[in-house]
C-alpha positions in Angstrom: 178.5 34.5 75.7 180.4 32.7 73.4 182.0 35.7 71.3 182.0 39.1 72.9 183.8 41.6 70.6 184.3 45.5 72.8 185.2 48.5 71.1 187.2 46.9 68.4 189.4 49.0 66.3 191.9 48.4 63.9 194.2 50.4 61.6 196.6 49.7 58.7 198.7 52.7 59.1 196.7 55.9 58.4 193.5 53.3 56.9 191.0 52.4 59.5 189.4 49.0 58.7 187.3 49.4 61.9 186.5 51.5 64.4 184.7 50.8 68.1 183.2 47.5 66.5 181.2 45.9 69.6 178.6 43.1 69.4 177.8 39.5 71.0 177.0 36.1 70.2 175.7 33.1 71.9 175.3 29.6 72.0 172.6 28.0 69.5 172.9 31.7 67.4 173.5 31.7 63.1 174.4 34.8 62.7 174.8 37.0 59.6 177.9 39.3 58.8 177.0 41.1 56.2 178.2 44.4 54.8 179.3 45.9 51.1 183.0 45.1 50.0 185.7 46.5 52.1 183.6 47.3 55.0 185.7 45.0 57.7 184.1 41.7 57.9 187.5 39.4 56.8 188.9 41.9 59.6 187.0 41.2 62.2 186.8 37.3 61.7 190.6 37.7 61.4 190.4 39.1 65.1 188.1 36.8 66.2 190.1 33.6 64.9 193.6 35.3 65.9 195.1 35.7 63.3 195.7 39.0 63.3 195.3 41.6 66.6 192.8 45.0 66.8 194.4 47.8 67.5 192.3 48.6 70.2 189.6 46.8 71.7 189.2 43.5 73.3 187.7 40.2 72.0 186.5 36.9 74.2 185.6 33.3 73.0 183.2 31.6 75.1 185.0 33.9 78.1 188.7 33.6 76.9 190.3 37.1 76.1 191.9 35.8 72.5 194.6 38.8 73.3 196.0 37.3 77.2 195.2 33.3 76.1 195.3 33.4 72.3 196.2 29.3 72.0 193.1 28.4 74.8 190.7 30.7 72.7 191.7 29.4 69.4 190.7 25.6 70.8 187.5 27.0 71.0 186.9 27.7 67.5 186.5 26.4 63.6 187.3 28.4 60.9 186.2 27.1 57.1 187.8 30.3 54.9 186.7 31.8 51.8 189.0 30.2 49.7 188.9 26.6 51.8 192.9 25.2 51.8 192.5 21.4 50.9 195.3 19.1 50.1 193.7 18.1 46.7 196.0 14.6 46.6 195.4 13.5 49.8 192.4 11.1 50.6 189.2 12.8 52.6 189.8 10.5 55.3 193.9 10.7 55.2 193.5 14.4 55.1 191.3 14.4 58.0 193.0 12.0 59.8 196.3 14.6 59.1 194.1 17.5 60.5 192.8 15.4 63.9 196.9 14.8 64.5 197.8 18.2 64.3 195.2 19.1 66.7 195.7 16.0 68.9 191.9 15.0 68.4 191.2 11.1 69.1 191.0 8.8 65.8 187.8 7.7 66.8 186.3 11.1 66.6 187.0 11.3 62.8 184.4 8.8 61.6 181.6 10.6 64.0 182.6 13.7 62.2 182.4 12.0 58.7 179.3 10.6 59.4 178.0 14.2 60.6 178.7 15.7 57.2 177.7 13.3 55.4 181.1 12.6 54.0 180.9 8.7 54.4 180.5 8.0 50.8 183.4 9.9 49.7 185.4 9.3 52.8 188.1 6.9 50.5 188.0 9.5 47.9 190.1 12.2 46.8 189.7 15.5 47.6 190.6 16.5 44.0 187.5 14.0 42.6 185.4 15.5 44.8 182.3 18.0 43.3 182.7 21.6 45.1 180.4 20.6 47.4 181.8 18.0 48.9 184.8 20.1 49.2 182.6 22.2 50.9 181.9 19.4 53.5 185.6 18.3 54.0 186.7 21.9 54.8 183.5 22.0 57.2 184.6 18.8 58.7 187.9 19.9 59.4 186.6 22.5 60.9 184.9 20.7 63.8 186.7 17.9 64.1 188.1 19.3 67.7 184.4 19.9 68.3 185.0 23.9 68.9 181.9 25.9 70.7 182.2 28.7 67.9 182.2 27.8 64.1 183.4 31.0 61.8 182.2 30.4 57.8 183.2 32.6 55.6 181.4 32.7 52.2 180.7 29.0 52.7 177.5 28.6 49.9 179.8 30.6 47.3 179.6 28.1 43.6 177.5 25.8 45.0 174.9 24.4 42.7 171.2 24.3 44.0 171.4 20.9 45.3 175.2 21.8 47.1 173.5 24.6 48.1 170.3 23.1 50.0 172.6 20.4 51.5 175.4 22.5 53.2 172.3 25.0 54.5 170.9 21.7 56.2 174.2 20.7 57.5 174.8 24.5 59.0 171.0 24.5 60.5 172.2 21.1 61.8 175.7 22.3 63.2 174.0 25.8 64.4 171.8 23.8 67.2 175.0 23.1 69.1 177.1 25.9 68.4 177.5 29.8 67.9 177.8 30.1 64.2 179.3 33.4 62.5 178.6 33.4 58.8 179.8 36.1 56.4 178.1 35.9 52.8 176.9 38.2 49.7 174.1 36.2 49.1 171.0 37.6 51.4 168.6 34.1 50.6 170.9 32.4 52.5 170.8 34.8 55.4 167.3 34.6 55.6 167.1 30.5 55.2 170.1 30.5 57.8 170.3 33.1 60.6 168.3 34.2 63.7 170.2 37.6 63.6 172.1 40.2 61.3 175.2 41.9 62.1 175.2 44.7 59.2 178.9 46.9 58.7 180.1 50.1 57.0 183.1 51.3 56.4 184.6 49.4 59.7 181.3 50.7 62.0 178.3 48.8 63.3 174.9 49.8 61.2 172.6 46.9 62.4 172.8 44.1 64.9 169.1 42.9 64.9 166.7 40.0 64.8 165.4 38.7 61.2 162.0 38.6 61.9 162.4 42.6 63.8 164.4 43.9 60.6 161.7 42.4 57.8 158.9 44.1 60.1 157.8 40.9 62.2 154.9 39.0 60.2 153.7 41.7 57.7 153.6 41.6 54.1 152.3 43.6 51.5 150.8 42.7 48.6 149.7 44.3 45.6 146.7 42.4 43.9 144.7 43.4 40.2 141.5 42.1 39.7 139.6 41.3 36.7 136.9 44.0 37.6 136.2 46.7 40.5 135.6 46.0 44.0 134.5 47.7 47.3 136.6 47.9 50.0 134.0 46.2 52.2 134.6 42.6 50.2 138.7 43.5 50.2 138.1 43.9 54.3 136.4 40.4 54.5 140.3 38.8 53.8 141.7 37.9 56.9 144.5 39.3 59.2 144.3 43.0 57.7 146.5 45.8 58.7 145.3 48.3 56.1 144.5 48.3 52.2 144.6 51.1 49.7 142.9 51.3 46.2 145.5 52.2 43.9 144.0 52.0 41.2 140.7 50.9 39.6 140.9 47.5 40.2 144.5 47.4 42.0 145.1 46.6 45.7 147.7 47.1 48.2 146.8 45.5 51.3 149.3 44.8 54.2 148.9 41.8 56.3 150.1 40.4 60.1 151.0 36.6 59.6 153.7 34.3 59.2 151.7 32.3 56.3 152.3 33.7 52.8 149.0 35.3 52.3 149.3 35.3 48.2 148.0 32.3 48.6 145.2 32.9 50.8 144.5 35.8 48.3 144.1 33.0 45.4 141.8 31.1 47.1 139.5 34.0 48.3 139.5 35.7 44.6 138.3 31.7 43.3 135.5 31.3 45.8 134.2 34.7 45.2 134.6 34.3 41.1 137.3 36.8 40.7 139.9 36.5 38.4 143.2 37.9 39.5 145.4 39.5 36.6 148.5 39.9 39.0 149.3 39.2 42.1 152.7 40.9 43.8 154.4 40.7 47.2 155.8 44.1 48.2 157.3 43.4 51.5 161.2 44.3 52.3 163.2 41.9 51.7 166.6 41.7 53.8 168.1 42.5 50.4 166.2 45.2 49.7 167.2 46.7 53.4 170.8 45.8 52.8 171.0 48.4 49.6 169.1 51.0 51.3 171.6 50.8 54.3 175.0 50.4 52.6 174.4 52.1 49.2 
């Protein structure tokens, strides 16, 4: 596994920030860290990285206790922060020319890693010219310029502008094929574009630690549908892949479905062949969002 995290507690005097944390990640995983503000996740990613120690507990990157061999565990891992440190003056490739020193990575390396991020435009730029999302890719790049198994990216999609936005996902799908990524953000559409799994904390304690597709139910959906005019059930039950339906009202629907395709659509195209006219047309499934308030509120 390439982070195992047992029993992790840690206090700040008489203020627990968490208490018998425990879950694992492997290679190839994007995983979510979600949970309200407060509830531990800078804690634990400060454990994980290092930087500060649990109380109890014991943490391993890719099989290296981080407490007995903190400086082999560390090599192992790239850390892009909330607020992402960058030497604003310096030149992207001087800056990451300055980071591949410090960590005694070959020159070489540092146009592969440019090219990877798709810095290569901008590489004999300053940092300071450069749009928040190209920040966004510098502090990425420096993250894995020593090629670490384990990438930890904390809030990494925060003020990004659509386009930023759909470019640094791609880069982290990208980056996630290779590596065990740990991703801590507010925003749940990014969660669901990104990560096979959720990690959910409270209050320092584990409340989830599931798949996407298990938490929003596997493939169904349920949509609520108003026709122009009353319909029996045995034309509703001629729609495909039908769980169960319920008349709501007169010429309201709620019909729950088992597939993977957005059946809205399907719904469209069966109300126009049969001459229907559909006056709304709702999906009702739980979003990762939705599950997120019920859990933490």
């Amino acid at each position: 596994m390439s982070i195992q995290v047992n029993s992790v507690t840690k206090s700040y005097g008489t203020q627990l920030a968490l208490k018998e944390l425990s879950f694992s990640a492997n290679k190839g995983e994007i995983i979510g860290l979600l949970g309200p503000n407060g509830a531990g996740k800078s804690t634990i990613m400060k454990i994980i990285t290092g930087y500060i120690l649990p109380t109890k507990g014991a943490v391993y990157v890719s099989g290296i206790d981080i407490l007995k061999s903190p400086i082999e565990a560390k090599a192992k891992i790239g850390y892009l922060p909330e607020q992402n440190p960058l030497y604003q003056e310096m030149y992207v490739k001087e800056y990451l020319e300055f980071q591949a020193s410090i960590l005694k990575v070959a020159k070489k390396t540092i146009i592969t890693v440019i090219e990877t991020v798709g810095l290569t435009p901008e590489m004999h730029k300053k940092i300071g010219q450069l749009s928040k999302g190209y920040q966004q890719r510098v502090g990425i790049a420096a993250a894995i310029i020593h090629n670490p198994e384990v990438l930890i990216l904390d809030e990494p999609t925060t003020g990004l502008d659509p386009n930023q936005l759909q470019e640094i996902r791609t880069l982290i799908k990208k980056l996630g094929k290779e590596k065990t990524i740990l991703l801590s953000t507010h925003i749940m559409q990014e969660v669901e574009a990104l990560c096979d799994r959720v990690i959910i904390i409270k209050k320092g304690e584990l409340l989830i630690d599931e798949s996407i597709k298990k938490l929003k139910g596997n493939n169904e959906q349920i949509i609520e549908v108003t026709f122009d005019y009353k319909i029996e059930e045995q034309f509703i039950q001629r729609l495909p892949n039908i769980i169960s339906f319920k008349n709501n009202f007169d010429n309201t629907w709620y019909i729950a479905f088992d597939s993977s395709e957005d059946m809205r659509g399907v719904i469209f195209d069966f109300a126009h062949d049969n001459g229907l006219k559909i006056l709304e047309l709702n999906s009702k499934s739980q979003s990762l969002e939705t599950l997120f308030t019920k859990l933490t509120s």
